[in-house]
N, CA, C and O atoms as a GROMACS GRO file, in nm:
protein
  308
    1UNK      N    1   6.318  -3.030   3.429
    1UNK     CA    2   6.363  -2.902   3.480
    1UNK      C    3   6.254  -2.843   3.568
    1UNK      O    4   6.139  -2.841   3.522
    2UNK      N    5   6.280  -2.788   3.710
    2UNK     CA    6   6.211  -2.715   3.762
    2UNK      C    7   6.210  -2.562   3.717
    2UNK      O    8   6.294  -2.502   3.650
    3UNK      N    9   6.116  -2.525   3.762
    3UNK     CA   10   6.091  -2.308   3.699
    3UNK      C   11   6.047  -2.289   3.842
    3UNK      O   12   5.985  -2.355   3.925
    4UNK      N   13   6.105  -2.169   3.834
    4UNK     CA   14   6.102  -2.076   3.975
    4UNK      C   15   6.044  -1.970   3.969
    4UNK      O   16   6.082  -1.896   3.877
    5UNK      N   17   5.932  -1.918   4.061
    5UNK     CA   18   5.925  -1.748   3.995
    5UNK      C   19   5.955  -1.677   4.144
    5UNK      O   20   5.903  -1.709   4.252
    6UNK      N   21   6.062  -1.562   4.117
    6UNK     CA   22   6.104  -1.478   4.251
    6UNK      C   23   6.066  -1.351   4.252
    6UNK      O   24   6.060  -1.304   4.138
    7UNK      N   25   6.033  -1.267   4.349
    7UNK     CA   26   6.022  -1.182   4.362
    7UNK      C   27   6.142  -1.103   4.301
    7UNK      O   28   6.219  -1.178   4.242
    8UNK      N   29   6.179  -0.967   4.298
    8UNK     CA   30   6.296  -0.862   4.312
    8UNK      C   31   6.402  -0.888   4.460
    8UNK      O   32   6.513  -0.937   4.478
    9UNK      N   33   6.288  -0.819   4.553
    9UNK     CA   34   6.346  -0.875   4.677
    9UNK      C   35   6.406  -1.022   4.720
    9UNK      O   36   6.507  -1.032   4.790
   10UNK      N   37   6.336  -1.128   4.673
   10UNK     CA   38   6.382  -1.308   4.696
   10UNK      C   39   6.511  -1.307   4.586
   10UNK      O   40   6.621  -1.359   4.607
   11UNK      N   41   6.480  -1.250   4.489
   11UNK     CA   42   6.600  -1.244   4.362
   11UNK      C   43   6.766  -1.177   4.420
   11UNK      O   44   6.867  -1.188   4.352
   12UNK      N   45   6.763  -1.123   4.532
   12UNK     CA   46   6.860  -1.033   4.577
   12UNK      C   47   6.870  -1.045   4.712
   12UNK      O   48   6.946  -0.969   4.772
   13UNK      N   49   6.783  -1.158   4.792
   13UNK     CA   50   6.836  -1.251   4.854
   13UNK      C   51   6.915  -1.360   4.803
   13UNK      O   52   7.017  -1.406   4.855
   14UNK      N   53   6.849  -1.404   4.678
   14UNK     CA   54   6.960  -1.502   4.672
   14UNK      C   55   7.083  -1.517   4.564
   14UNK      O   56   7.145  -1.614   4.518
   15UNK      N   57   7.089  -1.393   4.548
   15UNK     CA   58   7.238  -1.288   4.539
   15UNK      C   59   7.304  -1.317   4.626
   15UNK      O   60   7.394  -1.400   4.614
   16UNK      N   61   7.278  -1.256   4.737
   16UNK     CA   62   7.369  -1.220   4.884
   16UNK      C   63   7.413  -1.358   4.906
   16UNK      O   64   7.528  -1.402   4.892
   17UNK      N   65   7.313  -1.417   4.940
   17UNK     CA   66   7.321  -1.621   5.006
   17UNK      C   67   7.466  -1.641   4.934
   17UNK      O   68   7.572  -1.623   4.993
   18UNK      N   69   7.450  -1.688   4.777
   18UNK     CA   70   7.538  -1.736   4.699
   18UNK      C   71   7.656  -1.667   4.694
   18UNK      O   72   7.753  -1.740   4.672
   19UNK      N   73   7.688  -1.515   4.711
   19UNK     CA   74   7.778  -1.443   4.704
   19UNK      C   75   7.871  -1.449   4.862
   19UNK      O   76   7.989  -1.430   4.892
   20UNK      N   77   7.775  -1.478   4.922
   20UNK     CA   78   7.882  -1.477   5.054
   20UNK      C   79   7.896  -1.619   5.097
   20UNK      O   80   7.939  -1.642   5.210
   21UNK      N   81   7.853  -1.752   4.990
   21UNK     CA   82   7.934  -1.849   5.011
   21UNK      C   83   7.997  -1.866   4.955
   21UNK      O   84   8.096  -1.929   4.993
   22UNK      N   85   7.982  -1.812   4.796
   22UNK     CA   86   8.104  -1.858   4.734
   22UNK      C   87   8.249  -1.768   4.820
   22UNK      O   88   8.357  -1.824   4.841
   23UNK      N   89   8.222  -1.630   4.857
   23UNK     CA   90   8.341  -1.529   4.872
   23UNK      C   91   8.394  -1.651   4.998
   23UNK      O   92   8.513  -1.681   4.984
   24UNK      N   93   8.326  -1.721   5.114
   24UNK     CA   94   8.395  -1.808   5.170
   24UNK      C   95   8.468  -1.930   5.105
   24UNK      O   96   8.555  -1.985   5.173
   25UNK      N   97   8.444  -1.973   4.991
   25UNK     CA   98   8.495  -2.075   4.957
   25UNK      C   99   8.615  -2.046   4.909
   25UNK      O  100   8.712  -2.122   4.917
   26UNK      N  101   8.619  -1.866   4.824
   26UNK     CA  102   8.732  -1.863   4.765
   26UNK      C  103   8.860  -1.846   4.850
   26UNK      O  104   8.974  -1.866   4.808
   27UNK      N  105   8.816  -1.793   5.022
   27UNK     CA  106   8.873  -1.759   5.094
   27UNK      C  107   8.948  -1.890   5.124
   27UNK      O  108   9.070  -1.902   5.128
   28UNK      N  109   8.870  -1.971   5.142
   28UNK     CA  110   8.935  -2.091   5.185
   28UNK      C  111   9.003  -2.186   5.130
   28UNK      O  112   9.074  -2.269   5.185
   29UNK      N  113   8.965  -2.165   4.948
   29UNK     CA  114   9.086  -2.243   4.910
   29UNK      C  115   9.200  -2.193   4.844
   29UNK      O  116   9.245  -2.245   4.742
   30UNK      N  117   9.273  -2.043   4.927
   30UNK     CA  118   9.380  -1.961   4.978
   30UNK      C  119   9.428  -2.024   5.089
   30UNK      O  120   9.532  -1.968   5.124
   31UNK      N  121   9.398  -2.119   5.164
   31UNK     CA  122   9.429  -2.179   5.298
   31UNK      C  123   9.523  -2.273   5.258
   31UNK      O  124   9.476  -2.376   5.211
   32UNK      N  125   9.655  -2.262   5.266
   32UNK     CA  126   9.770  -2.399   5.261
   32UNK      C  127   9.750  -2.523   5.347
   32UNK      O  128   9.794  -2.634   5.318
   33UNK      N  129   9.658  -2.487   5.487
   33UNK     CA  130   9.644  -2.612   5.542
   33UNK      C  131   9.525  -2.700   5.522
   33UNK      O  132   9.483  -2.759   5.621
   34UNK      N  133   9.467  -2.717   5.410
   34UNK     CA  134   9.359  -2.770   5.367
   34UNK      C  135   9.409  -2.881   5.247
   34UNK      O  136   9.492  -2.851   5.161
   35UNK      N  137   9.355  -2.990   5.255
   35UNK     CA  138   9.373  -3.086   5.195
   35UNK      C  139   9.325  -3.062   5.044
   35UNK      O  140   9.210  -3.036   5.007
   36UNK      N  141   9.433  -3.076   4.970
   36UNK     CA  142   9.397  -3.070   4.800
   36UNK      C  143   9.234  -3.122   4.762
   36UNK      O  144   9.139  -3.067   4.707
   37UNK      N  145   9.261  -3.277   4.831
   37UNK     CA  146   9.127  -3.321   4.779
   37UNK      C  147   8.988  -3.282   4.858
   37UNK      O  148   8.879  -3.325   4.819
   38UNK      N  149   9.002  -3.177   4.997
   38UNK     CA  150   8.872  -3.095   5.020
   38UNK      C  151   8.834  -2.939   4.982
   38UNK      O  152   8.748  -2.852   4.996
   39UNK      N  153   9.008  -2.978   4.905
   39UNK     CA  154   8.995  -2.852   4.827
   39UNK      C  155   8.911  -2.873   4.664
   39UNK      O  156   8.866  -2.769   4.617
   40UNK      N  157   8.895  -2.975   4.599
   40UNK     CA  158   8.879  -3.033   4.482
   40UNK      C  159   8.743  -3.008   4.479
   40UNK      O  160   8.677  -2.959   4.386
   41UNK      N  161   8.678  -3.074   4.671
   41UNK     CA  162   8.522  -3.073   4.651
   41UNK      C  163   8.493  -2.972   4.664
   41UNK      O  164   8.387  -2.943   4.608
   42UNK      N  165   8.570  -2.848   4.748
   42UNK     CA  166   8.520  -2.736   4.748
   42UNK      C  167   8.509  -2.621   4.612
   42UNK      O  168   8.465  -2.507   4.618
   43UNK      N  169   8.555  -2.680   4.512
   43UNK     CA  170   8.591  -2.620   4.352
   43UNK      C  171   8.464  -2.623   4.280
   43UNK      O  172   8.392  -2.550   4.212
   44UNK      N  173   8.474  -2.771   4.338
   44UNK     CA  174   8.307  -2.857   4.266
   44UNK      C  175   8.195  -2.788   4.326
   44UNK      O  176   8.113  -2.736   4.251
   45UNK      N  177   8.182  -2.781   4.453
   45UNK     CA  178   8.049  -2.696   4.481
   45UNK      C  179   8.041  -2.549   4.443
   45UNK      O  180   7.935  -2.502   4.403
   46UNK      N  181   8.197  -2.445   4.459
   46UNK     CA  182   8.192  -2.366   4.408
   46UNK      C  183   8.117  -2.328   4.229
   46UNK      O  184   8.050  -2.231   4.194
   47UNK      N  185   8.152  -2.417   4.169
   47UNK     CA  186   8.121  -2.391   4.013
   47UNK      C  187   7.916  -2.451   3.979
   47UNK      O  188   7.844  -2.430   3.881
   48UNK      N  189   7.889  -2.519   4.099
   48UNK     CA  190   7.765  -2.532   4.150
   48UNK      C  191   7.700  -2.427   4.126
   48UNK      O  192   7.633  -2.394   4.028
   49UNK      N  193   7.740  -2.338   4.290
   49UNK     CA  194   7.662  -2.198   4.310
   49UNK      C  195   7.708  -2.130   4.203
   49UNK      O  196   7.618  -2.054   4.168
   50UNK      N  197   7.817  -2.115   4.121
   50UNK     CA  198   7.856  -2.010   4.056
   50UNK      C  199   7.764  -2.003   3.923
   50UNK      O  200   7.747  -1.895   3.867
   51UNK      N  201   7.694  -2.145   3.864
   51UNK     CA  202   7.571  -2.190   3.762
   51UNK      C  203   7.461  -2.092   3.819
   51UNK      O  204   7.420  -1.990   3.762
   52UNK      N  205   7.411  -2.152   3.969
   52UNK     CA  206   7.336  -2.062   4.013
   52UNK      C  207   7.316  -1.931   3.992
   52UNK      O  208   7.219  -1.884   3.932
   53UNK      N  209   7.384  -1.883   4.028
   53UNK     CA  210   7.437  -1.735   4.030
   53UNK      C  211   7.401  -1.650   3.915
   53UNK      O  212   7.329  -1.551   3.900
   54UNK      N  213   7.472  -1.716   3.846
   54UNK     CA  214   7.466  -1.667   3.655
   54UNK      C  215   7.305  -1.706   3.641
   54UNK      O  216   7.292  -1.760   3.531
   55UNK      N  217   7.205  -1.700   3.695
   55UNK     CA  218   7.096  -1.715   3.697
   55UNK      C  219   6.990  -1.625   3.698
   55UNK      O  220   6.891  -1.606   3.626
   56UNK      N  221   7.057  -1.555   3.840
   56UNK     CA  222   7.003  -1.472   3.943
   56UNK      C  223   7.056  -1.273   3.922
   56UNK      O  224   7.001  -1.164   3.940
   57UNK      N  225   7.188  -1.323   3.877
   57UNK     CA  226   7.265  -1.213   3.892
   57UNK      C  227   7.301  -1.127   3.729
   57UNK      O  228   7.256  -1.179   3.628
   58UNK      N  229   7.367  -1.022   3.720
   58UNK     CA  230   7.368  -0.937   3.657
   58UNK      C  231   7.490  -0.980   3.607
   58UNK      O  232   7.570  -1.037   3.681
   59UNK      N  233   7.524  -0.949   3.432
   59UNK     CA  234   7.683  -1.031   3.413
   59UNK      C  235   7.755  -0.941   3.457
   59UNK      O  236   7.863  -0.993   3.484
   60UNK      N  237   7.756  -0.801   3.487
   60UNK     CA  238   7.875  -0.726   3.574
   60UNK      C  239   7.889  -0.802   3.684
   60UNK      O  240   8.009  -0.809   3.710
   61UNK      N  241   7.810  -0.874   3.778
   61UNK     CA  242   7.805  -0.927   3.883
   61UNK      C  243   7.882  -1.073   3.882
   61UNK      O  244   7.976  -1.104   3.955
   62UNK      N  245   7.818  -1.160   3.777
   62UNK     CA  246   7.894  -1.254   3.711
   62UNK      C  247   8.063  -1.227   3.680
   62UNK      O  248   8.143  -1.311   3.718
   63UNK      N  249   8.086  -1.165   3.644
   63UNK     CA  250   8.253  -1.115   3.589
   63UNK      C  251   8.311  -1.176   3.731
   63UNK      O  252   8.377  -1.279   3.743
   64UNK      N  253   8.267  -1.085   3.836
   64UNK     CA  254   8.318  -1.057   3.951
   64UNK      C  255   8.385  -1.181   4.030
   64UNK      O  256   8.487  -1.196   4.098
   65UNK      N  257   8.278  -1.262   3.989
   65UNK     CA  258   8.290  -1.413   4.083
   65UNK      C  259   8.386  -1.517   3.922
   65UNK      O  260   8.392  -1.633   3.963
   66UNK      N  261   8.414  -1.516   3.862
   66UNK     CA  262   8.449  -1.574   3.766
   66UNK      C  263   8.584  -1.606   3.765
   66UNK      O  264   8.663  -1.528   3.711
   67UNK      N  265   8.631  -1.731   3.827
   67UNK     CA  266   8.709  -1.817   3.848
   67UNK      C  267   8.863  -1.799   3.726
   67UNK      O  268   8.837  -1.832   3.610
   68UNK      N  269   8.975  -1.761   3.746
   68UNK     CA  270   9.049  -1.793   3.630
   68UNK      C  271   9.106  -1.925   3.640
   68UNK      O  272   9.113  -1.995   3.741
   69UNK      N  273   9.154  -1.956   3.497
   69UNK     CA  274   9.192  -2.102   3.529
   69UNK      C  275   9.345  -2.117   3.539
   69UNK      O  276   9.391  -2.050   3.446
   70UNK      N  277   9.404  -2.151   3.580
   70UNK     CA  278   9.515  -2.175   3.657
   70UNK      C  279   9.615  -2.215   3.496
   70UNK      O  280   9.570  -2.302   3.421
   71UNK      N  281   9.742  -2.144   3.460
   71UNK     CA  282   9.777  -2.208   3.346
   71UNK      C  283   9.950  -2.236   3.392
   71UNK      O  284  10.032  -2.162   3.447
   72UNK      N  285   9.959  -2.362   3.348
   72UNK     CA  286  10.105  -2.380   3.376
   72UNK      C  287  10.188  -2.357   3.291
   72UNK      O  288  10.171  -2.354   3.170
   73UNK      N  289  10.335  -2.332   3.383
   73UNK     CA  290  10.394  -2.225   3.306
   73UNK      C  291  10.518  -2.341   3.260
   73UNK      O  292  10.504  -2.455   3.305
   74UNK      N  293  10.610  -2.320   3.194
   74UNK     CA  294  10.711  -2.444   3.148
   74UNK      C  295  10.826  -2.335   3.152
   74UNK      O  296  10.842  -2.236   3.080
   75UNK      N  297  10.912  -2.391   3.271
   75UNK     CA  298  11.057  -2.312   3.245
   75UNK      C  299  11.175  -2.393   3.129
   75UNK      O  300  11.239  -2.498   3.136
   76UNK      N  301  11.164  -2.294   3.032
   76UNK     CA  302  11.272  -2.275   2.983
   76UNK      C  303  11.409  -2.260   3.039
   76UNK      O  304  11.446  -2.195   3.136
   77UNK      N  305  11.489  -2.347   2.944
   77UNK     CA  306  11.597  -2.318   2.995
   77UNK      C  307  11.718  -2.279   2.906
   77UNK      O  308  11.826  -2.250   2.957
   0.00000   0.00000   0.00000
């Protein structure tokens, strides 16, 4: 394992960094014309930074970015 030591300021840079890639990723896999499976890798890197994150960040902050998981539904009939 590597150890890091950050400033306040470096700590809330890399807030922002991670927060405005993940907010692009989520944007983008809202996009219908994107391929499932560059959507799959984009899930995978998302839950990457999102480790990150939970690192750096505050769990109010954490909540925010926190992925639900998709549950399927079964029609009855």
């Amino acid at each position: 394992m590597i150890g890091i030591l950050l400033s306040e300021k470096e700590t809330q840079e890399m807030q922002y960094l991670i927060k405005r890639e993940m907010d692009e990723i989520l944007f983008d896999l809202k996009d219908d014309r994107i391929d499932h499976i560059v959507k799959r890798a984009m899930d995978e890197r998302y839950k990457i930074l999102f480790t990150l994150f939970k690192r750096v960040a505050s769990p109010n902050e954490c909540l925010r970015y926190m992925r639900r998981k998709k549950t399927k539904t079964i029609n009855k009939i």
